[in-house]
C-alpha positions in Angstrom: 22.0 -69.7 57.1 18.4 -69.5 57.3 16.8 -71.2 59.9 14.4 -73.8 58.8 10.5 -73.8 58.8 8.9 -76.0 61.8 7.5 -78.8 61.3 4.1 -79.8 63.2 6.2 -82.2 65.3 9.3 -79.9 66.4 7.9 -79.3 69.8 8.7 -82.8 70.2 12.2 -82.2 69.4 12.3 -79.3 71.5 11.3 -81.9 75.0 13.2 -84.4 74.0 16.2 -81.9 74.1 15.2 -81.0 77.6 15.4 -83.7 79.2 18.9 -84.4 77.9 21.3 -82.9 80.6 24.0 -82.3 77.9 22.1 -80.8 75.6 20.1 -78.7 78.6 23.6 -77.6 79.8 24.8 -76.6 76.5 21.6 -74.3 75.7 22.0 -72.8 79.4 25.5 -71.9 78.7 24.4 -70.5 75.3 21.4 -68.5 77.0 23.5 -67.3 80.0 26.6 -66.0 77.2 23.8 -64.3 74.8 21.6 -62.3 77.8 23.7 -61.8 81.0 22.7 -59.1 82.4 18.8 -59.7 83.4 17.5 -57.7 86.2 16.5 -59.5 89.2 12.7 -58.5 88.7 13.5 -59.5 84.7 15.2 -62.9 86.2 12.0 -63.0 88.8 9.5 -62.9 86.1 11.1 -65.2 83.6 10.8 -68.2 86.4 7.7 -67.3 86.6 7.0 -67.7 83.4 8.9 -70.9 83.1 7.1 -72.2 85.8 3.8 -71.9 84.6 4.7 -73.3 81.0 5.3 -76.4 83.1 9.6 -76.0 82.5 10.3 -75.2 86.1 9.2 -76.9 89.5 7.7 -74.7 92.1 11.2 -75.7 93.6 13.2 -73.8 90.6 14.4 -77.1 89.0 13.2 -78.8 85.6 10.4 -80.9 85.6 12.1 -83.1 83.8 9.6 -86.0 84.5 7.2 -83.7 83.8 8.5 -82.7 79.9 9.3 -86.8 79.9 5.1 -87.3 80.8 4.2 -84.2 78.2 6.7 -86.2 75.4 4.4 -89.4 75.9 1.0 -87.8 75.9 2.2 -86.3 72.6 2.7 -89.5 70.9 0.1 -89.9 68.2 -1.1 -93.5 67.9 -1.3 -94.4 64.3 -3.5 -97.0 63.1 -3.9 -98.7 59.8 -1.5 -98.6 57.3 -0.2 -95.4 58.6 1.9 -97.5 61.2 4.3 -98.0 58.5 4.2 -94.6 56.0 5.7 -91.1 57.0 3.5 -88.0 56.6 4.2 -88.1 52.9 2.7 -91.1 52.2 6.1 -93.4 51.6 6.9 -96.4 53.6 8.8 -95.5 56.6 9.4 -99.3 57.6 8.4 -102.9 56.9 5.8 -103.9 59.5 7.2 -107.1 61.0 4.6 -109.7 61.2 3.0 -111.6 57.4 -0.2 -110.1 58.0 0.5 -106.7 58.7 3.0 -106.7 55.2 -0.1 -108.2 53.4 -2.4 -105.0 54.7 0.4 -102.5 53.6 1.0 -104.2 50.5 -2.6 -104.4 49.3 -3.2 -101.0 50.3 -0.3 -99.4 48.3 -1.6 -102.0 44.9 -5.2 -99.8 45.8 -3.3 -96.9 44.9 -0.8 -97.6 42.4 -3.2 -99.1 39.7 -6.7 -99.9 38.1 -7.8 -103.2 38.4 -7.5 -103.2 34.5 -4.8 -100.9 34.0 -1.6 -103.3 32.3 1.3 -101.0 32.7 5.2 -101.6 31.3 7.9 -102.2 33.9 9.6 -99.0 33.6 6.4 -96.9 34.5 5.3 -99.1 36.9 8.9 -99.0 38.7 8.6 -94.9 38.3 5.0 -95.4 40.1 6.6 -97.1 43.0 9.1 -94.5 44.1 5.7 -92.8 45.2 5.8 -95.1 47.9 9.7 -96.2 48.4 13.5 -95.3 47.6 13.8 -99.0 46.8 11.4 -99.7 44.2 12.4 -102.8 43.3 11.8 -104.5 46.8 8.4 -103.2 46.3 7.4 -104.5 43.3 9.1 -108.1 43.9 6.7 -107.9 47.4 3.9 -107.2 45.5 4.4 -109.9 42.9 5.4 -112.5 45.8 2.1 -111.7 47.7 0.1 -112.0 44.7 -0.8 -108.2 44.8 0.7 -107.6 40.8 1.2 -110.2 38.1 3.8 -109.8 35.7 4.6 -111.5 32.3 6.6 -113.9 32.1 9.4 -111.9 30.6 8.7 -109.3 33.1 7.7 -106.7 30.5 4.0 -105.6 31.8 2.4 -105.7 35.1 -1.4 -105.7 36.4 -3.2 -106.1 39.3 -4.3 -109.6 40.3 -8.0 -110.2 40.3 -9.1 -110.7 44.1 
């Protein structure tokens, strides 16, 4: 099986596994089976190594509270309405509070239509799986907010003048 291209974020992954003591154990006894034979001055410079990357304590032992403080200086504070999108654009999760669903809402009705573009429901339900797996949550959010106005029969939908 081919192993799978990195993403930007894996070195995250790679911490938090770190600081898991089962998972540590488990990649020691993997590491220990696949190379035993290091030469002391091999072993010597490898901890070196390790301590200087900030894995190892001057005493020889993780820094596990060190990878725990490198894991939360890594978080990326996201602002906006990328609090609730993934790095392809699509919603992630619902923000919680009225407001914050009002700013996602309006933002995605920015982007999924002119002001005086009148579009039928089955290409404005294919314009919503941009955003969503569940495109028909969407669009009865952005017709509930006001966002989109329908027909009455539900045939064609437009942005609401703001």
């Amino acid at each position: 099986m081919d192993a799978a291209e990195p993403t930007p974020e894996a070195w995250r992954a790679v911490l938090a596994a770190l600081v898991n003591p089962r998972l540590r154990r488990t990649l020691a006894e993997i590491i220990v089976e696949a190379d035993p034979e290091l030469s002391a001055p091999e072993r010597r410079d490898a901890r070196r190594i390790l301590m200087q990357s900030g894995l190892l304590t001057p005493a020889q032992q993780l820094d596990e509270p060190g990878l725990r403080s490198m894991l939360k200086q890594g978080r990326i504070e996201k602002e906006g309405v990328d609090r609730w999108l993934r790095a392809d654009g699509r919603i992630d999760h619902w923000p919680k509070s009225a407001e914050d669903r009002l700013e996602l809402l309006t933002w995605i009705a920015e982007r999924l239509m002119g002001t005086e573009e009148v579009l039928a429901e089955k290409p404005f339900t294919q314009k919503l799986f941009a955003f969503t797996t569940d495109p028909n949550t969407l669009r009865r959010a952005l017709v509930d907010a006001g966002l989109v106005v329908r027909n009455a029969d539900g045939t064609d939908y437009r942005r609401a003048a703001r």
